[in-house]
C-alpha positions, -999 to +999 in steps of 0.1 A: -094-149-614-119-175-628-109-213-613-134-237-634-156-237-664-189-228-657-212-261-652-252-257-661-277-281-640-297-296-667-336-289-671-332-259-658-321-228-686-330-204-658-304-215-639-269-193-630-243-214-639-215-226-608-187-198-612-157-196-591-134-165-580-100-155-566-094-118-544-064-115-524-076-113-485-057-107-456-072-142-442-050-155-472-074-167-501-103-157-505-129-176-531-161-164-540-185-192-551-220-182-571-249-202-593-259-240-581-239-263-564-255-302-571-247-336-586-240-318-615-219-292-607-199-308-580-168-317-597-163-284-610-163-270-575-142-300-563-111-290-593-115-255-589-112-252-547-086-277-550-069-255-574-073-224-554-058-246-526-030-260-540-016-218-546-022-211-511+006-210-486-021-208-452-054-226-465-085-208-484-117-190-475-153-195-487-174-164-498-215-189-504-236-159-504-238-163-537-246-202-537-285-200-546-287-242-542-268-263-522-274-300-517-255-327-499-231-330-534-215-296-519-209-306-487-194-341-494-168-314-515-163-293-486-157-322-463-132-336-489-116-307-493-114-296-456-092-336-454-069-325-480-064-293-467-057-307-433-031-330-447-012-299-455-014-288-427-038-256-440-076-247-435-108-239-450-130-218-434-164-202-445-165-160-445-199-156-454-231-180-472-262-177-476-292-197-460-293-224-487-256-234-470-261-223-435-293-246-435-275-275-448-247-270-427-262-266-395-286-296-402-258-321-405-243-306-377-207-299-399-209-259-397-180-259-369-156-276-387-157-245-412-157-214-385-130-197-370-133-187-338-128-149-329-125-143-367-160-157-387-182-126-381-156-098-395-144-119-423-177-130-432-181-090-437-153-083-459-158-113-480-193-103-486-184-068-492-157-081-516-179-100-535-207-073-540-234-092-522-254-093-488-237-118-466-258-136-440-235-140-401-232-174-398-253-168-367-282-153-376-298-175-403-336-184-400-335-216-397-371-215-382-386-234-416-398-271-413-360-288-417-380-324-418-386-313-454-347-308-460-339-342-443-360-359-472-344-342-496-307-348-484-315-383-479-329-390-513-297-374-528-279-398-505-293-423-519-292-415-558-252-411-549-242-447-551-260-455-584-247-424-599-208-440-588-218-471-603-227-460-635-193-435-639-176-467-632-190-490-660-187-460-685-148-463-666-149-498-679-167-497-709-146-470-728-113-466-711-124-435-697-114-413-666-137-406-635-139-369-650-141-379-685-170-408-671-188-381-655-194-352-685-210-381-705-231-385-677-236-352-674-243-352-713-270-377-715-290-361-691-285-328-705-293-338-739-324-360-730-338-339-708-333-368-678-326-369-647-288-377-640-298-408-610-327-420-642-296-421-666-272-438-645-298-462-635-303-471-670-267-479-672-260-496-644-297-520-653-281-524-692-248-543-672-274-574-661-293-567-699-318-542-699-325-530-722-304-490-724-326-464-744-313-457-781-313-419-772-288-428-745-270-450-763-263-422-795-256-395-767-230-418-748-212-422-784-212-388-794-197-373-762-170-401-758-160-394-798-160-360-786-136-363-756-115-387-780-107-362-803-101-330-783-086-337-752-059-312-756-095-286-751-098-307-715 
């Protein structure tokens, strides 16, 4: 069964969008994840797997092989997730992914805390099988590629995170808004100019201490807060 609206990474119409899946397992669970997990796409992830885990009795599994892009966005989800799930008393673990989440995972070291012992290479098997794709063991990735290049990468995104917070908060304060609400004008802005989300949130936060905010921004931040005014019964 579908868990969340599928969520397109702007700039990029070539793009899969993030799509999320339910099949009965008998690890419990099981959810099969596809397209592009990122800054945009995260919260998506975050409501559906929450979802999936708040109709599970024992805890929920991953199926990534379909997960094409993975930045540190997914794995702050995953680790959120894993502390909810752990509150009660339940667990996530990861069946099967691909090498764009095995890389990241074994990089920051957090691949353990997803693996169960005894039971990670058969279930990564059937959840692949399930799913109708190719999974990679969680063993045998190549992970023989220059990783300095990934550890740029991760820690730009790092860094982009806290501006990108900032911003959802003063569109928070500005408009009465909710985080989620906050974040799909984000979202908005940069899909409809074409702009990267950290440029558009730095725009924001700059027009707080009175920079000047672009008129293109401004029209878009109007439009999609009219928007989520008027239909929230559609949210």
């Amino acid at each position: 069964m579908p868990l969340a609206p599928p969520v397109r990474p702007p700039g990029d119409g070539g793009t899969p969008p993030l799509k999320l899946e339910t099949h009965p397992s008998d690890h419990g669970t099981l959810v099969v994840v596809s397209g592009a997990i990122d800054l945009v796409t995260e919260q998506a992830l975050h409501n559906g797997l929450r979802q999936a885990l708040a109709h599970s009795d024992r805890g929920i599994g991953l199926d990534l092989t379909g997960v094409d892009f993975c930045d540190c966005s997914g794995l702050n989800v995953l680790l959120r997730l894993r502390r909810h799930a752990l509150d009660e008393s339940k667990i996530i673990t990861i069946r099967a992914a691909g090498t764009a989440v095995l890389r990241l995972l074994s990089l920051t070291g957090t691949l353990p805390l997803f693996t169960a012992t005894g039971e990670t290479e058969e279930a990564g098997a059937e959840a692949g099988a399930e799913a109708g794709a190719e999974p990679v063991s969680l063993g045998e990735a190549d992970l023989d590629q220059d990783l300095r290049i990934e550890v740029v990468q991760l820690r730009r995104a790092m860094q982009t995170r806290p501006v990108i917070d900032l911003a959802r908060g003063v569109l928070m304060a500005s408009f009465g808004l909710s985080a989620d609400d906050a974040w799909q004008v984000l979202v908005s802005v940069s899909q409809n100019t074409n702009t990267k989300l950290h440029e558009v949130a730095d725009s924001l936060v700059g027009a707080v201490t009175g920079d000047d905010l672009p008129e293109s921004f401004q029209d878009q931040i109007a439009e999609t807060v009219t928007r989520l005014r008027a239909a929230p019964e559609d949210r």
